[in-house]
DRENLO-869738 format. One record per atom (N, C-alpha, C, O): x, y, z. Coordinates in steps of 0.1 Angstrom, whole numbers, plus 5000, padded with zeros to 4 digits. Layout:
# DRENLO-869738
XYZ
...
END
This chain:
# DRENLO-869738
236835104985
235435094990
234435134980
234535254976
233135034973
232235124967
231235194972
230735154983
230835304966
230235404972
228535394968
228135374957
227935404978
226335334972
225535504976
224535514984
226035634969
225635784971
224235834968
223935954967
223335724964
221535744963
221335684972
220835754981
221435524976
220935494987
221735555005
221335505015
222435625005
223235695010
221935835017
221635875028
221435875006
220836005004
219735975008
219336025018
218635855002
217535815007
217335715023
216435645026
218635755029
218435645042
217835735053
217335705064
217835825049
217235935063
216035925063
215335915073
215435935047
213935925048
213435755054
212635725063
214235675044
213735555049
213435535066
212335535070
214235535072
214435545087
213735645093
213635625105
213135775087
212335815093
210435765091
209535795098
210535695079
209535605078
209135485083
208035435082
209935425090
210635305097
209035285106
208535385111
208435145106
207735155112
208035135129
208935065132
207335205139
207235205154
208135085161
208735115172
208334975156
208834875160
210534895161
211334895171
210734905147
211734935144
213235055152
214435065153
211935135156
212635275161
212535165177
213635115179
211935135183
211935065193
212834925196
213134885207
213334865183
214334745187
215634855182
216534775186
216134945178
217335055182
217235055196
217934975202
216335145201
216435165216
217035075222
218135075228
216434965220
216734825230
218034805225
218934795234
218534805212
220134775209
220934855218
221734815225
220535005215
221735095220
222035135232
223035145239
220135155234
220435275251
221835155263
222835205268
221535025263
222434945274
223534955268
224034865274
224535005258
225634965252
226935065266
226935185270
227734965271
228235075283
230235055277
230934965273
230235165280
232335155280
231935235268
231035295263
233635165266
233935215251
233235145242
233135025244
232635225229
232135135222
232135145209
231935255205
232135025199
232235075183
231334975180
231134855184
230735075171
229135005161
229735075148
230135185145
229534925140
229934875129
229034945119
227934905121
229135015111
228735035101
227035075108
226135005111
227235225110
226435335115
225835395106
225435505112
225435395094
225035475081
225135605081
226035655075
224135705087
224435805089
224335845100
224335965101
224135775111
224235775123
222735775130
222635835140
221835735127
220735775133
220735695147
219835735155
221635585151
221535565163
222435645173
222735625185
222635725168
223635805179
222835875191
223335895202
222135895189
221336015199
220435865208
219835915218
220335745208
220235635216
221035615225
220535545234
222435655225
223235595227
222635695249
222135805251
223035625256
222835695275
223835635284
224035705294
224435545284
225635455290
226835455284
227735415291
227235495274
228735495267
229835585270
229535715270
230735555273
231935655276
232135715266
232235835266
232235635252
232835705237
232235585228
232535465231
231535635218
231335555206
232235585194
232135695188
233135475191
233735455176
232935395167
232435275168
232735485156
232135445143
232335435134
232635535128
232535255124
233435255118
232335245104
231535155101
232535335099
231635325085
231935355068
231635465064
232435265061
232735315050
231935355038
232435305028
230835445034
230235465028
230735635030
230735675041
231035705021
231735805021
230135935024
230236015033
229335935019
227835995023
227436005034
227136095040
227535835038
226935845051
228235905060
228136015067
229135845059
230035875069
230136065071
230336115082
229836135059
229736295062
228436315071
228336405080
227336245068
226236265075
226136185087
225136205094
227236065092
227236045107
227936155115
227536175127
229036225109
229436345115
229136425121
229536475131
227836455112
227136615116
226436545124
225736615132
226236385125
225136355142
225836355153
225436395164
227336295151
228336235159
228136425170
227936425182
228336515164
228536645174
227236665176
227136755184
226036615174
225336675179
224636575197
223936625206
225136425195
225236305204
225036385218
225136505222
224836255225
224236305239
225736285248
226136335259
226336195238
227836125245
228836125232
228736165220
229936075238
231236165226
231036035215
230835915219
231136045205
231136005193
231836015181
231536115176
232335975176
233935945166
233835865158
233635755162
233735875143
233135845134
234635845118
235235935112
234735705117
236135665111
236035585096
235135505095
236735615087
236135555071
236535415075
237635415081
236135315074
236735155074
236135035065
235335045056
236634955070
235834825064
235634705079
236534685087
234734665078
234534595089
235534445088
235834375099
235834415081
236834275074
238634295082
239534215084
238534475083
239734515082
240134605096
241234655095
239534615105
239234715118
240834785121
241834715123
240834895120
242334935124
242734995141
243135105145
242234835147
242334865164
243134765169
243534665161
243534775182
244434675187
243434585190
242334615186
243734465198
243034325204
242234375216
242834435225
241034355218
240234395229
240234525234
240334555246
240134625223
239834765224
238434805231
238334905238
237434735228
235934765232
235134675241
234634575237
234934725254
233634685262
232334605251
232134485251
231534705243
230734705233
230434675223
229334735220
230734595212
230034635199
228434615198
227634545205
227934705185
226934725180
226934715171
227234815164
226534605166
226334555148
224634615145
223634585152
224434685137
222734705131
223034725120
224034795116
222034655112
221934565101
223634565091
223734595079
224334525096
225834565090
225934435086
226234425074
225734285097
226734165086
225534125073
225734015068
224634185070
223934145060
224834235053
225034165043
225634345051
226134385038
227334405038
227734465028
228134355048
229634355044
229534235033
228634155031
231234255026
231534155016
231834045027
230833985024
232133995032
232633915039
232133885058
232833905068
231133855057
230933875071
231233745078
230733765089
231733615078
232733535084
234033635093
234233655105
234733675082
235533785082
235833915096
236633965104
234433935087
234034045099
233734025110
234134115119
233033915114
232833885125
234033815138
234033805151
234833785126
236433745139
236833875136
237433905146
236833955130
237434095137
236734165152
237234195162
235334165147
234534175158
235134125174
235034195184
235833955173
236233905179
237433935186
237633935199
238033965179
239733995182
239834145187
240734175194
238734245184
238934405194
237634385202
237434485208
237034305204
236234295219
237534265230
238534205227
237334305243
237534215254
236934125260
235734115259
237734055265
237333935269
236433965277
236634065283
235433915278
233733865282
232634035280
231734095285
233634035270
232634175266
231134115256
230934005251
230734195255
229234225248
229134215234
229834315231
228534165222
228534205212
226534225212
225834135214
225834375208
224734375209
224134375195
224034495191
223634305187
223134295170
221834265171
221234185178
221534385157
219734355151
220434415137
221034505133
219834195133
220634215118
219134165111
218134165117
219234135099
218334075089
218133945089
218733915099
217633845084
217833705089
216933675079
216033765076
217033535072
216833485070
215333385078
215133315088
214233445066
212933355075
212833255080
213633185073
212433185090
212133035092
211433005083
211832895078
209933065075
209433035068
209932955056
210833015051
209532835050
210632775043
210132865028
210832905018
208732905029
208233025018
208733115015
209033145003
209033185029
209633345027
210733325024
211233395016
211233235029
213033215027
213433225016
214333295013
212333095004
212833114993
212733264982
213333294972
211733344989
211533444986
212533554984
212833624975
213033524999
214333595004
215433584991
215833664983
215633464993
216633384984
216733484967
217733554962
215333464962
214633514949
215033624948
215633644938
215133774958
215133894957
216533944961
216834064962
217233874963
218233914976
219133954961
219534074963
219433924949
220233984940
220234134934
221234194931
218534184935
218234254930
218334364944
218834474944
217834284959
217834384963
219134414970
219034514976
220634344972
221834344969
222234514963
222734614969
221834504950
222134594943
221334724944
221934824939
220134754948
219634834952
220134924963
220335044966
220334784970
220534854988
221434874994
221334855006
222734904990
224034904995
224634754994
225734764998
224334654991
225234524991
224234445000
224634325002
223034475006
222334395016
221834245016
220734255011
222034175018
221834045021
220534025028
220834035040
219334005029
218333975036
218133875043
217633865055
218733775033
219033615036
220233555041
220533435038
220833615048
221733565054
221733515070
220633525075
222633465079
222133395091
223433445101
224433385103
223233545104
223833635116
224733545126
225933515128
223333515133
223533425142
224433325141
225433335149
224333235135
225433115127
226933155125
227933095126
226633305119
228233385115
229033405131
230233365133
228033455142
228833495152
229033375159
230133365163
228433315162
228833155167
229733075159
230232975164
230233115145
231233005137
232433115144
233533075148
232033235145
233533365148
233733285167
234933295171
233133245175
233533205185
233033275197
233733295207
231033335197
230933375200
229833315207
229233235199
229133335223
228133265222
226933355225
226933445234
225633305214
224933415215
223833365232
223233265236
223833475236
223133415247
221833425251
221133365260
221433545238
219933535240
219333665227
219333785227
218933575218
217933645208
216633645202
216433525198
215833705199
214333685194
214433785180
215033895176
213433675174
213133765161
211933855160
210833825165
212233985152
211034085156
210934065137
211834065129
209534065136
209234045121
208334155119
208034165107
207734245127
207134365119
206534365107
206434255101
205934495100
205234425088
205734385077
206834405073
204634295070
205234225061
205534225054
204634205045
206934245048
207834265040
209134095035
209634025043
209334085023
210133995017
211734015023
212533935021
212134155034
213234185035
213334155053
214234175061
211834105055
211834065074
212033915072
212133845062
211933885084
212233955097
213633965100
214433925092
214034025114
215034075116
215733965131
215333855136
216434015133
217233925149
217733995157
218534075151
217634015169
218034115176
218234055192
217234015199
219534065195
219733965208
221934035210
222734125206
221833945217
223633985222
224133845226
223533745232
225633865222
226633755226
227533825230
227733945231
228333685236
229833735246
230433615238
230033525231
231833665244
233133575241
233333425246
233533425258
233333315243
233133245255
234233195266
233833135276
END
């Protein structure tokens, strides 16, 4: 797994800079997340303390920084929380382990998020929930190419992040149907807007 230990270090601040919106489409991701549940690639955990309906959250995160610093949130959680080194491509659970998942901003930076997303597939239960606020790709045919233009540089800056990529399309090619999402584009930034909605199995 590569280790990205500056942007690692600088995510707490970023996220505490996060504009109002931001902290507000978490809520909406997490507070409904119910059962068992695993969110993919939790950085350092800042949505943990969102979480109010979960029996147990699994957190599968391979970033060796964050994962010490989802830890120290994971005990401090409102609800039990368990926090595991992985890769999302690679899930080491049986078939339909989770009520839940919670993807936030994760298939923009796995290597493989086709991949990832039939894993996603294969440890849900059947007519379970998948809840995601990922990155997306503008409608703007402007911003898009913008997107397009920065996405190498900011790739490498940002842990492997993809800006431009199309979420939605991934979990619907994995066999999922999304049943209801809207894009929240906040300020303006070359790395918005974002997607944020939930699918089920069909």
């Amino acid at each position: 797994m590569r280790t990205h230990p500056v942007f690692a270090r600088a995510w707490d601040v970023l996220m505490w800079l996060a504009p109002p919106h931001e902290k507000r489409n978490r809520d909406e991701l997490t507070a409904p997340a119910l059962g068992t549940v695993l969110e993919l690639g939790p950085g350092t955990g800042v949505n943990f303390a969102r979480y109010r309906r979960a029996g147990l959250v699994v957190a599968v995160e391979p970033e060796p920084t964050m994962a010490r610093k989802a830890r120290r949130r994971a005990a401090r959680a409102k609800v039990r929380v368990c926090v595991l080194r992985g890769v999302g491509e690679a899930l080491p659970f049986h078939d339909g382990a989770f009520d839940t998942i919670v993807a936030c901003t994760v298939l923009c930076s796995v290597a493989d998020p086709v991949r990832a997303a039939a894993e996603l597939r294969r440890v849900l239960r059947p007519r379970g929930t998948v809840r995601f606020y990922e990155h997306v790709r503008s409608l703007s045919p402007r911003a898009g190419r913008m997107q397009d233009r920065i996405q190498p540089l900011w790739s490498h800056l940002a842990a492997g992040c993809h800006p431009n990529r199309d979420p939605v399309a991934v979990l619907k090619r994995a066999g999922f149907e999304v049943r209801d999402h809207r894009l929240s584009v906040g300020p303006v930034s070359p790395v918005r807007p974002h997607v944020l909605g939930t699918a089920r199995t069909r």
